[in-house]
C-alpha positions as CSV (number, residue, x, y, z in Angstrom):
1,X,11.6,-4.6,-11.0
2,X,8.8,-4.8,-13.2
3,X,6.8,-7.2,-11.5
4,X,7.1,-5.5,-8.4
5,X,6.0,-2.0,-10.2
6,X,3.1,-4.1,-11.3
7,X,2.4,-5.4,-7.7
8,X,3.0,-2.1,-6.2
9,X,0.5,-0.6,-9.3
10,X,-2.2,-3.0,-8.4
11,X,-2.0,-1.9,-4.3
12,X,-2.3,1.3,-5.3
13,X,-5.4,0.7,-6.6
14,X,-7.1,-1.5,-4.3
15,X,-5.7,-0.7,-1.3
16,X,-8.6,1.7,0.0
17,X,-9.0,4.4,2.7
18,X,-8.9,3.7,6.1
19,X,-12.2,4.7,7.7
20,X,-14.5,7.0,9.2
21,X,-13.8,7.6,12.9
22,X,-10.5,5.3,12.2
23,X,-6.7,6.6,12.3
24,X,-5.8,8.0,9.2
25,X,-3.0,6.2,8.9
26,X,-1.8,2.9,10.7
27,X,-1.3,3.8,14.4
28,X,1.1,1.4,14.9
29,X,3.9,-0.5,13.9
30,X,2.9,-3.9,11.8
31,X,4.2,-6.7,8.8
32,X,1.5,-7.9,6.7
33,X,1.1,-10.8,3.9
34,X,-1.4,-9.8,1.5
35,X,-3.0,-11.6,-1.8
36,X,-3.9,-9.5,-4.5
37,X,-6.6,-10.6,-7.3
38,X,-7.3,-8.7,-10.2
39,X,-8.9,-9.3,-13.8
40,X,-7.8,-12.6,-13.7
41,X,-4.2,-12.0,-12.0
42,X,-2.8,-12.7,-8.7
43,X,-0.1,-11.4,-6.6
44,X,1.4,-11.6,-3.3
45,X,3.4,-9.2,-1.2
46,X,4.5,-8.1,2.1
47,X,3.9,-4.7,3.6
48,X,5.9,-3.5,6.5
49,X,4.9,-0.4,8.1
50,X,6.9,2.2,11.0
51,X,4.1,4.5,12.8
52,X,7.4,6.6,14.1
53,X,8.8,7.2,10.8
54,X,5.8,6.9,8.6
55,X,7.4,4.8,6.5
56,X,5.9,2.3,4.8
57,X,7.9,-0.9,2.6
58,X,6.5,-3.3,0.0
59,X,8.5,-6.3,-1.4
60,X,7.5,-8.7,-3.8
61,X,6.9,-12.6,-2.2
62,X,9.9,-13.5,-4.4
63,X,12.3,-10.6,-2.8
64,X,14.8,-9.4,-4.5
65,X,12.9,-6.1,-4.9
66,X,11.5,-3.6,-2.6
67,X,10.2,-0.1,-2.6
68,X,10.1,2.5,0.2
69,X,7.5,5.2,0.8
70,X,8.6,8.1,2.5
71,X,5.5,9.9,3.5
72,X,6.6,13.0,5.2
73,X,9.2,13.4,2.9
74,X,7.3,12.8,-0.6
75,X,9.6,10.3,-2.3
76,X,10.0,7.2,-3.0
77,X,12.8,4.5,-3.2
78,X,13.2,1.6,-5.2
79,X,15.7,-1.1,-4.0
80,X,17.7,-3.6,-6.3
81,X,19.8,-5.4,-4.2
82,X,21.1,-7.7,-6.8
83,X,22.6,-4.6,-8.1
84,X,22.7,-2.9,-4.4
85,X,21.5,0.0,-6.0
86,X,18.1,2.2,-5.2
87,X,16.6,5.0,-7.2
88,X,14.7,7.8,-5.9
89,X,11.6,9.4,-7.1
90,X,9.3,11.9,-6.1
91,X,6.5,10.3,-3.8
92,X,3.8,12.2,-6.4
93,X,4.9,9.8,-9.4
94,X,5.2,6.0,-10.2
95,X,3.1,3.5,-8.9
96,X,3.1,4.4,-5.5
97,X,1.7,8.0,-6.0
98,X,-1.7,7.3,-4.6
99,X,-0.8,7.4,-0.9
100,X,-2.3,4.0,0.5
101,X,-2.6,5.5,3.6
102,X,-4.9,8.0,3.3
103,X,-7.9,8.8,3.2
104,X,-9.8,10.5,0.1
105,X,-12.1,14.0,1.3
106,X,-14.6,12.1,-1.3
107,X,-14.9,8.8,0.1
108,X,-18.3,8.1,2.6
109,X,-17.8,4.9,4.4
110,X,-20.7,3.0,6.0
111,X,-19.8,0.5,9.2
112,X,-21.7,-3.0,8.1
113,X,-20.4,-5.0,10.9
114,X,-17.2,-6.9,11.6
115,X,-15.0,-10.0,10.8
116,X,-12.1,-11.5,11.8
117,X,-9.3,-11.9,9.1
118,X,-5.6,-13.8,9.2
119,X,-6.8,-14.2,13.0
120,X,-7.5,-10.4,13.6
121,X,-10.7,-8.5,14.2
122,X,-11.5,-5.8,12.3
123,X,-14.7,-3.4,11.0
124,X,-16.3,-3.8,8.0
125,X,-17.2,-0.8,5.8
126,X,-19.3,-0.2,2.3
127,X,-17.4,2.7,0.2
128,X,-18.9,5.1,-1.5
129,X,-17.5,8.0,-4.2
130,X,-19.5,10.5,-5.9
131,X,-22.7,8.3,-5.2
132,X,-21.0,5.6,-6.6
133,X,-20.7,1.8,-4.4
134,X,-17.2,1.4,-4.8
135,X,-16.9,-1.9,-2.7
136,X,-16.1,-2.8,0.8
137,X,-13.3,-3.0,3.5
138,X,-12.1,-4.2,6.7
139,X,-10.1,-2.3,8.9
140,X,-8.5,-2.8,12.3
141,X,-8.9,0.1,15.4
142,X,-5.3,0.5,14.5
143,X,-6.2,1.5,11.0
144,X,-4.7,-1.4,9.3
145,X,-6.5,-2.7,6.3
146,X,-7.2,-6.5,6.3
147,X,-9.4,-6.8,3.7
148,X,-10.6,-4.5,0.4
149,X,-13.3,-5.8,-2.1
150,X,-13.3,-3.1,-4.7
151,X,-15.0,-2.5,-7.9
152,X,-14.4,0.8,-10.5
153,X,-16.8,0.6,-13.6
154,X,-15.8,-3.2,-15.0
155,X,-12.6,-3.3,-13.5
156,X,-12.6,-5.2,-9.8
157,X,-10.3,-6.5,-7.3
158,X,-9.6,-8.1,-3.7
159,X,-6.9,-7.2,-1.6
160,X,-6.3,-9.7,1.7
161,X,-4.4,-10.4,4.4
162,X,-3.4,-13.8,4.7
163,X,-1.0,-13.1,7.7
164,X,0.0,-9.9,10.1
165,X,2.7,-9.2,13.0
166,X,2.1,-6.7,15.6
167,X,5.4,-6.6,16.3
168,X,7.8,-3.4,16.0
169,X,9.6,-2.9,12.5
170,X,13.2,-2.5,12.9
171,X,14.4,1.4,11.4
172,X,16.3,-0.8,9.2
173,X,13.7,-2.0,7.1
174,X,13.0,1.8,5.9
175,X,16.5,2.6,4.9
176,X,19.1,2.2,2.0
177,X,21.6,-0.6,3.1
178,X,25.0,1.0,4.0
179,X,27.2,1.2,0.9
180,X,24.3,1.1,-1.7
181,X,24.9,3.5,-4.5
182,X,21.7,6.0,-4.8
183,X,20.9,7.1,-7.8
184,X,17.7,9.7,-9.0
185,X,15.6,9.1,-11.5
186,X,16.0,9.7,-15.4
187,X,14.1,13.1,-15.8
188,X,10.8,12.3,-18.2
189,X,10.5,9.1,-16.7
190,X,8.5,10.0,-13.9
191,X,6.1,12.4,-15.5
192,X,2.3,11.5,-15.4
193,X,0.1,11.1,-18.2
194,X,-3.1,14.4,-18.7
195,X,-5.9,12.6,-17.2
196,X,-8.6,12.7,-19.7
């Protein structure tokens, strides 16, 4: 569980806004491989995404563990199913409380040009917050990110795709497994630290 909080952590933070003039969220179904490098890390994980359901599930490359964002409902589940257990949390806490798929009222992107990435095209993008270059991305029409290049103060990252399916997600993906015992989580646990 932990290294998939971590993973998840690290999305949150690189995964950037979608785009100016682009969907504000993914506009379609899709499954995505991405590789995650930061201060001297690496991850890998796979993203699936329903546009019906605005649901949106990461797992670790090793499996094993997965989490579920519920967007119009504002929770979160996290799914052990060596245990065949999940916990639910409010969608405003953990490492998933920075909604990946949206965009920030702050953030002014600039269209660079374009590239093609894991075989797709997409539009390439210079962000900038509070007058501050905060790196670049590349998006597809359907709003999917492909590719982030991000920077905040000495702390930088890349985020890319290394393979994505077009095909629909089946409603299963977003769901607890039949028979899985739910549980919610500890109270305390979930509470944010005062931003200094």
């Amino acid at each position: 569980m932990r290294r998939l909080i971590r993973s998840v952590a690290l999305a949150a933070v690189l995964l950037p806004p979608a785009a100016e003039a682009q969907p504000r969220q993914p506009s379609r179904d899709y499954a995505a491989t991405y590789r995650m490098e930061s201060e001297g890390k690496a991850a890998e994980i796979r993203v699936f995404y329903s546009a019906a359901s605005r649901r949106q599930r990461v797992e670790t490359a090793e499996g094993g563990m997965a989490m579920i964002h519920d967007i119009p409902g504002n929770r979160m589940l996290m799914l052990n199913a060596q245990n065949r257990m999940a916990m639910e949390l409010p969608g405003n806490v953990g490492p998933g409380q920075q909604n990946m798929l949206n965009v920030p009222d702050d953030m002014t992107l600039t269209r660079t040009g374009t590239a093609t990435v894991a075989g797709h095209r997409c539009t390439t993008y210079r962000a900038m917050q509070a007058g501050v270059e905060r790196g670049t991305v590349c998006v597809t029409d359907d709003g999917i990110l492909l590719r982030a290049d991000f920077q905040q103060g000495e702390r930088r990252g890349t985020m890319q795709a290394t393979a994505l399916s077009l095909d629909s997600q089946p409603a299963s993906l977003f769901q607890v497994p039949e028979g899985w015992q739910v549980t919610q989580m500890p109270q305390g646990q979930g509470q944010r630290r005062p931003q200094r």
